[in-house]
N, C-alpha and C positions, 0 to 999 in steps of 0.2 A: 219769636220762638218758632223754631220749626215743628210743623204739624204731625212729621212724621218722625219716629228715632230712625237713624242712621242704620241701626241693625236692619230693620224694616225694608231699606233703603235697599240696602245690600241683597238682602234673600229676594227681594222684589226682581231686581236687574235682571234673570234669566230671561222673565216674562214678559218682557220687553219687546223680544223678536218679533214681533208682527207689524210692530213700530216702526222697527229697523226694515224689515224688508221691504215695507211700503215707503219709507226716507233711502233707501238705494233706490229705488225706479225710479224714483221724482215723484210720486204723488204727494208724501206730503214733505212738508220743510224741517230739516232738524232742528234751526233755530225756532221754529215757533215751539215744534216738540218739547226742547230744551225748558223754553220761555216755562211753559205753562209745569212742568215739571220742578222746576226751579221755584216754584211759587210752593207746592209743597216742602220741598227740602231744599237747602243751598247745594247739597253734594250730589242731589237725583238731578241723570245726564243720559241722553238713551247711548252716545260711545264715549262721549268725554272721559277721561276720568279724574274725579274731584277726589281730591285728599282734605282732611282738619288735619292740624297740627296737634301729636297730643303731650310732647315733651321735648327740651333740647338741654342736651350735657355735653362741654365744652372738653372733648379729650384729648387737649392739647392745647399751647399758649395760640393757635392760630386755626382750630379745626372742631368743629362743631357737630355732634350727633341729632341729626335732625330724626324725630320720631314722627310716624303720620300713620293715620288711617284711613282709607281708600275706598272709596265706594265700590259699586258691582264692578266695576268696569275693568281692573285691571288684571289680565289673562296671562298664566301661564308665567309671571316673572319668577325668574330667579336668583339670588345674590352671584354679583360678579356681572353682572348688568348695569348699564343705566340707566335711567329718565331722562327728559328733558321736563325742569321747573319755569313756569309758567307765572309770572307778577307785572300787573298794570304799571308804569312809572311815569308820573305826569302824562297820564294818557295813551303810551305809547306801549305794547305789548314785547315785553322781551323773553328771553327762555335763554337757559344755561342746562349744559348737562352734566348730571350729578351722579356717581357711583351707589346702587343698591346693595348696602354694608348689610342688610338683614331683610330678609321675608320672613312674614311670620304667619300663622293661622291668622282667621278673623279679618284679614286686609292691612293687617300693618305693616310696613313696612321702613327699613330707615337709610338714610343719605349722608353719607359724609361731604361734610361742605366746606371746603378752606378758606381762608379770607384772602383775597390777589389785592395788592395795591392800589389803588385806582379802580377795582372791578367794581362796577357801578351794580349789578344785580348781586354778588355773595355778599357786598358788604351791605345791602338794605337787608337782605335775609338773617344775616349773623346781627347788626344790630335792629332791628325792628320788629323782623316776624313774629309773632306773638304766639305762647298754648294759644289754641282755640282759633287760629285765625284759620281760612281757608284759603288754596292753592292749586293750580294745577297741573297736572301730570300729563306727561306723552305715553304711549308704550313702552316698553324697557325693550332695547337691543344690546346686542354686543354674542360675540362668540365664546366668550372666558369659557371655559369648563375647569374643573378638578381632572387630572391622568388618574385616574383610579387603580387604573393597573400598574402604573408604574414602577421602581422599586424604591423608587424615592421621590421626592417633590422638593425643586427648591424654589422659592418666592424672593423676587428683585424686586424693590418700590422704591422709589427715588420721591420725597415728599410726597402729596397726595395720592400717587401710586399705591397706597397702602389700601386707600378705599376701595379697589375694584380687587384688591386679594382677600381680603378679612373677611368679609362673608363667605368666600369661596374655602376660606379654612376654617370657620367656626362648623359650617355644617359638614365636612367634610371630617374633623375631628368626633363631631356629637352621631356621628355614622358609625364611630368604628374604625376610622383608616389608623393601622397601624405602623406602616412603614415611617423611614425619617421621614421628617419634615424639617429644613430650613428656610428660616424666611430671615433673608436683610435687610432691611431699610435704612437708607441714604436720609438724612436730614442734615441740616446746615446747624443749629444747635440744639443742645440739650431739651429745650423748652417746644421743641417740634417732634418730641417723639408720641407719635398719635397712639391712640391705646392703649400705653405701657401696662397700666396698672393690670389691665384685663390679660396682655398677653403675658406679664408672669405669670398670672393666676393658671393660664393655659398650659405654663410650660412645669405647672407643680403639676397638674393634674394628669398631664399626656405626655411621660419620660421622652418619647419621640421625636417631640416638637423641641429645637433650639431655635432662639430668635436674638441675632443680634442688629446694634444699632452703630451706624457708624456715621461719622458727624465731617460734615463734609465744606465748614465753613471756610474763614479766611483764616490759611497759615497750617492747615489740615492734611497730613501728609498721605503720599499717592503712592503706595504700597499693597504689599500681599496681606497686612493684617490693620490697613482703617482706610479712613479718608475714602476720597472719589473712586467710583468701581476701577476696579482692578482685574485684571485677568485670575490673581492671585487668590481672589474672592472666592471661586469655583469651588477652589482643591479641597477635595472630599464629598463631592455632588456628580462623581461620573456614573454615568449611568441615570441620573437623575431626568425627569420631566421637569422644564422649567416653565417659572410663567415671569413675564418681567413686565412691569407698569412705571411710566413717568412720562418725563420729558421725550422729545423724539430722541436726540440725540443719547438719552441715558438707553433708550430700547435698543438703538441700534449699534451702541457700543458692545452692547451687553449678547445681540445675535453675533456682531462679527467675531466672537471670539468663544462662541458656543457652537459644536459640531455638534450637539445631539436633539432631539425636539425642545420647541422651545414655544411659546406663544406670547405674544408682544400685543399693547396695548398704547399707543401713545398718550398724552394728555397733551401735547402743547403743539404748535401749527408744524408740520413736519419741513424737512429740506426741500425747498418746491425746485424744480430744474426751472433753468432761466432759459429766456430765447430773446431772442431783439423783435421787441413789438414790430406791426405795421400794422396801416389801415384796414377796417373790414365794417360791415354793414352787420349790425343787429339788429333781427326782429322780436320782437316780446307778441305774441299772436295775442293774448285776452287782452291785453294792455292796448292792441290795435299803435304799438309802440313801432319805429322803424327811426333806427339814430346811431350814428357813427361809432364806434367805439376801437382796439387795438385787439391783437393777439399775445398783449403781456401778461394782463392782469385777466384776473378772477372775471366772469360771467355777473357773481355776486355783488364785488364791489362797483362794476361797471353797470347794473342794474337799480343801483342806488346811485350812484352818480348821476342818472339820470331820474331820477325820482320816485322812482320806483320803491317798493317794500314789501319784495318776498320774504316770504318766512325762514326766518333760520335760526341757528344754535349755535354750536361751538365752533363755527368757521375755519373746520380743520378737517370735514370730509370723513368724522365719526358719529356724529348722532344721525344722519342722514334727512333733517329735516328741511332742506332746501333744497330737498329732489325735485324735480321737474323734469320733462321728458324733451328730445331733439327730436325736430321736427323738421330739420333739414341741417344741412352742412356739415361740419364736425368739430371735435372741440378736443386738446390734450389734458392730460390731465396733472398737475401741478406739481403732484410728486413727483413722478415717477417715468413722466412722458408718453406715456401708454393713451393712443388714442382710440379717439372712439365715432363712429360715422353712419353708422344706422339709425335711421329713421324709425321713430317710436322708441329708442332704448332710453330707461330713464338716467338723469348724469347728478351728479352735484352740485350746484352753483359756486361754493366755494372755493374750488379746489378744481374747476374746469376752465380753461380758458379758450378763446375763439382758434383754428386754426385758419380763418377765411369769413367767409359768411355765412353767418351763421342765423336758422330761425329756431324758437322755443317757446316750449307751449307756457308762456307767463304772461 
């Protein structure tokens, strides 16, 4: 039983800093800091931050409202952000990153979590994570905002796309925005519509808000009025601020046929531009690592090929948690070709690949 409540826990965290500033110089160690903190409470961390789980309600045949509450540590989130979740598996540290569907006072906060086929971390989360159990968290990034000013607002989500909009419309409604709002969400069938129940209740409440669903499975017709996005979708949104969330290709069907502002969020690994590998020398400097590798692939997967285990997350060049810094040569970058060649700039592992020889500080 811990010694300390977690409220305790929390109002504590400010007081910390002197901790903190002597674990930045190197005097003392965060992990022993940790260690001996941890011995009071499971969730007291001097920057970690620890989340308990305090409920989960499944709002949809395949999508999970994960509810947590979060010790001192986490600053400044907002919905329409994400985390990256943090669970031991056989030993081995993985992290997924997950859309923040609600901030709330007090530290809680909630995640929409989908089930992927094969995805070896959501599906131990959706079946095993237990109330009560504890987890950890990254900092929350991402760019999302609400156009506040806009004259309108319309919301594209293509399956789990829904999670990085819903918070961004719950609090943006509970504000006061009155202008329309449409939001459409793409789902394959019926039993994938996330939220339903809440977003009718939304749309008794707020005449503004229209929210339709349109079902994008097999035999699902490719039209002005259902089925897979359509250009035809738009008509009655000009003028509108858009925000659109999914797959890459549903984001960037959904820009090339939008001339007005738009903000785009992918979920799944984007178009990477191809080139014809060849030889080049990798150095990993902490690793004191020095080993052959190509200019096709990823920096990431080629750092695990050789045995290596940088840290990372969605291996799509969004949560940015396998940043590391060049430290000589240069490296493109997987979407878009856009390279990069100074010394000290930090890059992504994922989504970087060698253009030559290349050194980096891992």
């Amino acid at each position: 039983m811990p010694l300390l409540p977690l409220f305790l826990v929390r109002w504590l965290a400010p007081l910390l800093w002197p901790l903190r500033a002597l674990a930045a110089r190197g005097w003392l160690r965060e992990a022993e800091i940790d260690a001996v903190l941890g011995c009071l409470h499971p969730a007291w961390r001097l920057n970690r931050v620890m989340a308990r789980v305090l409920g989960r309600e499944w709002v949809s045949d395949d999508l999970l409202a994960l509810r947590l509450r979060c010790n001192g540590n986490a600053h400044g989130w907002r919905a329409g952000q994400h985390v990256q979740l943090y669970l031991q598996l056989d030993g081995v540290r993985h992290g997924r990153s997950y859309s923040l569907t609600r901030v709330a006072s007090g530290g809680t906060v909630e995640l929409g979590i989908r089930r992927q086929p094969g995805g070896r971390l959501s599906n131990r989360i959706l079946d095993h994570l237990a109330v009560g159990a504890w987890v950890e968290l990254g900092q929350a990034e991402g760019e999302l905002h609400w156009p506040a000013r806009a004259e309108g607002v319309g919301l594209l989500a293509a399956g789990s796309g829904i999670t990085a909009l819903l918070g961004l419309l719950r609090e943006a409604l509970a504000r006061g925005y009155a202008a329309p709002v449409t939001l459409l969400h793409y789902v394959r069938e019926a039993g994938q519509r996330a939220y339903g129940e809440e977003l009718q209740q939304l749309m008794l409440r707020h005449p503004n808000l229209q929210v339709r669903w349109l079902l994008t499975g097999e035999g699902a017709p490719v039209d002005a009025h259902g089925g897979r996005f359509h250009p035809g979708h738009l008509l009655g949104m000009s003028g509108f601020a858009l925000l659109a969330c999914g797959p890459a290709g549903f984001v960037e069907a959904v820009r090339g046929c939008w001339g007005g502002a738009l903000q785009g969020e992918a979920f799944s690994p984007p178009r990477r531009v191809s080139e014809p590998g060849q030889a080049v020398r990798l150095g990993f400097a902490r690793s004191r690592l020095e080993a052959w590798g190509d200019s096709a692939r990823s920096l990431l997967e080629q750092a695990e090929a050789h045995g290596l285990r940088p840290a990372h997350g969605c291996r799509q060049g969004i949560c940015a948690s396998c940043t590391c810094l060049l430290l000589g040569g240069a490296v493109r970058d997987l979407r878009n070709g856009e390279t990069f060649a100074e010394p000290g700039q930090p890059i992504r592992l994922c989504i970087s690949a060698p253009l030559g020889d290349v050194h980096i500080d891992l």
